[in-house]
C-alpha positions as CSV (number, residue, x, y, z in Angstrom):
1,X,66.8,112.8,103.1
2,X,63.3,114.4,102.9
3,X,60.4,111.7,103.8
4,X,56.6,112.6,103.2
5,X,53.8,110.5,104.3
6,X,51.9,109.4,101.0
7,X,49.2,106.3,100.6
8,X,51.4,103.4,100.4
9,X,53.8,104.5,103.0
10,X,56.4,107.1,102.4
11,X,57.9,108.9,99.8
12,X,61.9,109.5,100.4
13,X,63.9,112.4,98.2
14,X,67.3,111.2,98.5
15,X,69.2,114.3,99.0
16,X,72.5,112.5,98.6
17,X,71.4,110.4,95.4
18,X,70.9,106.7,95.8
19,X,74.6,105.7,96.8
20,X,73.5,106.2,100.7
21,X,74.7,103.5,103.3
22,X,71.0,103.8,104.8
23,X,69.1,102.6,101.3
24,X,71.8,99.9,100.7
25,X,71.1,98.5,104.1
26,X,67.3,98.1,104.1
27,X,67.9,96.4,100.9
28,X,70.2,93.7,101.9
29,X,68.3,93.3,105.2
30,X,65.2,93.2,102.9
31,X,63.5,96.3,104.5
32,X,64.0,98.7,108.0
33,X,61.8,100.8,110.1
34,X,60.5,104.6,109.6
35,X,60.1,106.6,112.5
36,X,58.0,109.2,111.9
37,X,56.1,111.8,114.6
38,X,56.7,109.3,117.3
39,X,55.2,105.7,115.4
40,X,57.5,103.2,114.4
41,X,56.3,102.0,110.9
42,X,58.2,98.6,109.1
43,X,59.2,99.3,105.4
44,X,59.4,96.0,103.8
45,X,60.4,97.1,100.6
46,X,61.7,100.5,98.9
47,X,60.7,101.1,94.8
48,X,62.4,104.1,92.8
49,X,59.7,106.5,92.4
50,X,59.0,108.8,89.5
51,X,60.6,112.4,89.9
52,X,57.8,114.4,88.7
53,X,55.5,112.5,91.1
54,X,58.5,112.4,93.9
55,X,58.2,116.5,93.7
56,X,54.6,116.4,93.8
57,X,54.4,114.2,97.0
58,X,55.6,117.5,99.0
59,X,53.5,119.6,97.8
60,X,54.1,123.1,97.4
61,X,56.7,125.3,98.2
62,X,58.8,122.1,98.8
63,X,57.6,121.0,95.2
64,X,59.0,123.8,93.7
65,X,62.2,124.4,95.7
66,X,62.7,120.3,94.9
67,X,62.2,121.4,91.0
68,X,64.6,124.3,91.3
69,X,67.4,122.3,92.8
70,X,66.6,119.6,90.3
71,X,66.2,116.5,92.8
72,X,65.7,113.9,90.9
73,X,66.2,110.5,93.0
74,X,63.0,109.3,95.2
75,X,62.2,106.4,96.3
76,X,59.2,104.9,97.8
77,X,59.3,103.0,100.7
78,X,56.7,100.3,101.0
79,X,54.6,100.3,104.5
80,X,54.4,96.3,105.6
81,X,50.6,95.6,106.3
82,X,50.6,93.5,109.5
């Protein structure tokens, strides 16, 4: 899994596609936590994300490398505001 930092919390390209024992247990435990460069940030929920705009999210050279190995399943993971 790649993860970017966007806005509303995180973008996540799920390198395996969406059948990943990680995604299917933040939803049945309604969310999970993101470490990322040392701060612990709670996801409290995870939306499928648009492709095109998934890509984007990385900007480039990952954007096109993502394109060329036509990924194609990204989520967005919700950052809970405390």
């Amino acid at each position: 899994m790649l993860l970017i930092r966007v806005d509303a919390g995180f973008v996540a390209e799920l390198t395996y596609g969406p059948d990943v024992a990680w995604l299917r247990n933040a939803h049945a435990a309604g969310g999970c936590t993101v470490l990322h460069r040392g701060v612990e940030h709670r996801i409290d929920r995870i939306d499928p994300y648009p492709a095109e705009a998934g890509r984007r999210a990385f900007g480039n050279p990952a954007a096109l490398l993502l394109r060329l190995t036509r990924r194609r399943d990204f989520r967005l993971l919700h950052v809970a505001r405390d």
